[in-house]
C-alpha atoms as a printed R data frame, in Angstrom:
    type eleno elety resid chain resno       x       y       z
1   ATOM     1    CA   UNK     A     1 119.906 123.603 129.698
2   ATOM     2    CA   UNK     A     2 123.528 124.323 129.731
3   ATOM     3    CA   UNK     A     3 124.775 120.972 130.657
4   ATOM     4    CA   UNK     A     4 122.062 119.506 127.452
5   ATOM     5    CA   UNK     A     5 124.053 121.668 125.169
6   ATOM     6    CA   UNK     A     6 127.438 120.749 126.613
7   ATOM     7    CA   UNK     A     7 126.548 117.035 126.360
8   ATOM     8    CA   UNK     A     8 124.576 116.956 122.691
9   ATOM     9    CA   UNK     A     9 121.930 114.916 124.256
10  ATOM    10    CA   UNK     A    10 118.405 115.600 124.568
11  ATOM    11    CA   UNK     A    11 117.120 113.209 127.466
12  ATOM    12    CA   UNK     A    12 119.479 112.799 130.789
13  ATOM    13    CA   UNK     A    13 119.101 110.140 133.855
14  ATOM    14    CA   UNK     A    14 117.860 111.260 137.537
15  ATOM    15    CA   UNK     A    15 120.026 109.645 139.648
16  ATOM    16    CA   UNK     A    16 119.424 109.031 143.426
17  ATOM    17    CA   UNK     A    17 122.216 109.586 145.979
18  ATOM    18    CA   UNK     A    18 123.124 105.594 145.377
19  ATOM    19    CA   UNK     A    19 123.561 106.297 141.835
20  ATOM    20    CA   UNK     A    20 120.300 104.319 140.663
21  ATOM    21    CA   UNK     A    21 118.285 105.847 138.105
22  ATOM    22    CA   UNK     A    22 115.257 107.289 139.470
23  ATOM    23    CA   UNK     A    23 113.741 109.464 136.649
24  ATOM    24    CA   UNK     A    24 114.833 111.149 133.288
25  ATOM    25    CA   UNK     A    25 114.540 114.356 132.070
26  ATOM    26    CA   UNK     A    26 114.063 115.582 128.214
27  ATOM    27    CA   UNK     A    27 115.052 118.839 126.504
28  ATOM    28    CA   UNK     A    28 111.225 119.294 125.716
29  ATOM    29    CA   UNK     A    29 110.503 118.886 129.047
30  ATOM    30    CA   UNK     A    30 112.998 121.663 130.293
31  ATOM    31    CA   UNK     A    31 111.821 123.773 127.536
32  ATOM    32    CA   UNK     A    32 108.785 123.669 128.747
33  ATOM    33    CA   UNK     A    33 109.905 125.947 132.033
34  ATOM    34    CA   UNK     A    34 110.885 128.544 129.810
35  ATOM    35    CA   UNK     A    35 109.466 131.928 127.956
36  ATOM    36    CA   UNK     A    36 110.733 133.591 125.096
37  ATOM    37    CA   UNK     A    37 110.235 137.308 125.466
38  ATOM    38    CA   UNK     A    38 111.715 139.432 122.584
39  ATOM    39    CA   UNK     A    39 114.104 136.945 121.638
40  ATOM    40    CA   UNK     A    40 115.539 136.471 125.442
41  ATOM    41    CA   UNK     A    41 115.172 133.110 127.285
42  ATOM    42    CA   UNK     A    42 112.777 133.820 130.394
43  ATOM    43    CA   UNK     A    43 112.629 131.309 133.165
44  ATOM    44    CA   UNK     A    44 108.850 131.447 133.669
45  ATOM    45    CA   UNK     A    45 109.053 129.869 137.076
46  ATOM    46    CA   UNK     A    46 111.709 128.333 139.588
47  ATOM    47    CA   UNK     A    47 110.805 124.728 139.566
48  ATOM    48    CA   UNK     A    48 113.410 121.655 140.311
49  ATOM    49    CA   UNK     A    49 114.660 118.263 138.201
50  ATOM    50    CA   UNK     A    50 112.423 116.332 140.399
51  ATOM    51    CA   UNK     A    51 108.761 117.935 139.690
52  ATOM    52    CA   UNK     A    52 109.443 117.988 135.844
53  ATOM    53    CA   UNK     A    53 110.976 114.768 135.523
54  ATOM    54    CA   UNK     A    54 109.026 111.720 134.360
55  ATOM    55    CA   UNK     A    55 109.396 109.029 137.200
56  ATOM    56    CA   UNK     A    56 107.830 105.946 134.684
57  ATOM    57    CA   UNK     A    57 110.658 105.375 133.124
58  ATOM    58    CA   UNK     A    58 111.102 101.896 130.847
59  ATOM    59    CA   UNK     A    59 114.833 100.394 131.003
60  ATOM    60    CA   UNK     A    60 116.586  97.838 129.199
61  ATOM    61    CA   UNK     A    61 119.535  95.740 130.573
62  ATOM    62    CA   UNK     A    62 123.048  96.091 128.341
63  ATOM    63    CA   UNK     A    63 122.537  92.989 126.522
64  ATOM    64    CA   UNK     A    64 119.068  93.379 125.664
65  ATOM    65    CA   UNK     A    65 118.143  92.680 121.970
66  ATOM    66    CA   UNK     A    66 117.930  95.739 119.811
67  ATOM    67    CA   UNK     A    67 114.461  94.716 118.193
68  ATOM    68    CA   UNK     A    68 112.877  94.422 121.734
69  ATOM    69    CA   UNK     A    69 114.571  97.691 123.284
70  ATOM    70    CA   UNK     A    70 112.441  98.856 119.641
71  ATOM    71    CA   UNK     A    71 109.398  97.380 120.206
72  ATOM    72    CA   UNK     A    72 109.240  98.569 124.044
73  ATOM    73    CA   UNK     A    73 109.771 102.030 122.766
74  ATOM    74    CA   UNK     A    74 107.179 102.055 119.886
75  ATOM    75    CA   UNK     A    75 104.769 100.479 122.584
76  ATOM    76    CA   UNK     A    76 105.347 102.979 125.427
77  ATOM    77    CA   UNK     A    77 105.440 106.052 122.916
78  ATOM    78    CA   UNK     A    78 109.376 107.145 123.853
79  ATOM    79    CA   UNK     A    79 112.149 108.285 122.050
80  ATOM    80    CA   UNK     A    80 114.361 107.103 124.019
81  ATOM    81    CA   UNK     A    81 115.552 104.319 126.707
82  ATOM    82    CA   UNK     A    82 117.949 104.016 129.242
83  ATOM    83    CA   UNK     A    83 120.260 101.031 129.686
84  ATOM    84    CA   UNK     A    84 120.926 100.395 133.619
85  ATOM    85    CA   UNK     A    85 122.790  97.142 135.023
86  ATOM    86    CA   UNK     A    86 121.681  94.718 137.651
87  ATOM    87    CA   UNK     A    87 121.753  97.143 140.372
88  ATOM    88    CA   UNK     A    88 119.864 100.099 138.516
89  ATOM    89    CA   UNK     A    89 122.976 102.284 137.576
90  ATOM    90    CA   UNK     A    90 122.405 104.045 134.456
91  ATOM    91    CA   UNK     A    91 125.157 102.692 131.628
92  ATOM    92    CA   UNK     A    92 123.521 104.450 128.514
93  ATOM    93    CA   UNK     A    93 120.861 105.191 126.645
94  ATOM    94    CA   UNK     A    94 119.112 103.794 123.097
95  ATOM    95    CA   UNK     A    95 117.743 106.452 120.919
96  ATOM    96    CA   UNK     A    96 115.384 106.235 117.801
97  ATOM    97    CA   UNK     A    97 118.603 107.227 116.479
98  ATOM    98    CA   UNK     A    98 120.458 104.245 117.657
99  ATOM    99    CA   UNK     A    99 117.877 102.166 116.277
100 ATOM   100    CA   UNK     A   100 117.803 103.747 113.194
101 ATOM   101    CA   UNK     A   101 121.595 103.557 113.035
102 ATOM   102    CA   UNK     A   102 121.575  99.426 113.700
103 ATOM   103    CA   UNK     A   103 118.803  98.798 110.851
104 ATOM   104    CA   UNK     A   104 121.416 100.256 108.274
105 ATOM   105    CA   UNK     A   105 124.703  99.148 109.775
106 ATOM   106    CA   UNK     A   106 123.414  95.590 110.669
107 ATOM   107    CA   UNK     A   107 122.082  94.498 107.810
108 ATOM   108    CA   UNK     A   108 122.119  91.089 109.183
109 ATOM   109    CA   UNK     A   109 119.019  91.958 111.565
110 ATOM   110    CA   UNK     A   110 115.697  90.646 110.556
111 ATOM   111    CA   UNK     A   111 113.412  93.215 111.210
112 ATOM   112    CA   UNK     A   112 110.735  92.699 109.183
113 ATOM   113    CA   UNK     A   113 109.773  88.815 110.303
């Protein structure tokens, strides 16, 4: 939770021992782990990154076009999707935020066609 917080992200890769992306893991999904008990954070069991993560993760290359990195996550029902290079290594990550962001700074885009 504390490195979430430290970051300002909500959603961070699983990376293998290589590197490659092998999962991701939400704030939702973390929360989920957790009690609140008279206004104190609870852990309500010890569980590790790899049984919460989800392993069916979608992934766009870095110089995939914004409108289809939208349309895969509208179709898969994410909020979110990681950007990895040839060799699976995590580079970033596209938020509905991002998209959002693009739409008004990028006039340009024809979204609606």
């Amino acid at each position: 939770w504390v490195k979430f917080k430290e970051a300002g992200v909500r959603h961070m890769p699983v990376l293998s021992s290589d590197g490659a992306m092998i999962g991701i893991v939400s704030d939702r999904d973390l929360l989920k782990q957790f009690v609140i008990s008279d206004g104190k954070v609870e852990d309500a069991r010890n569980v590790s990154v790899k049984e919460i993560m989800a392993v069916e993760v979608i992934a766009a290359a870095p110089h995939t076009d914004i409108r289809r990195v939208a349309r895969a996550m509208l179709d898969n029902h994410v909020g979110t999707m990681p950007i990895v290079d040839e060799e699976g290594q995590p580079v970033g990550i596209v938020t509905r935020s991002d998209i959002l962001h693009a739409i008004i700074h990028h006039p340009g885009l024809n979204f609606w066609a």
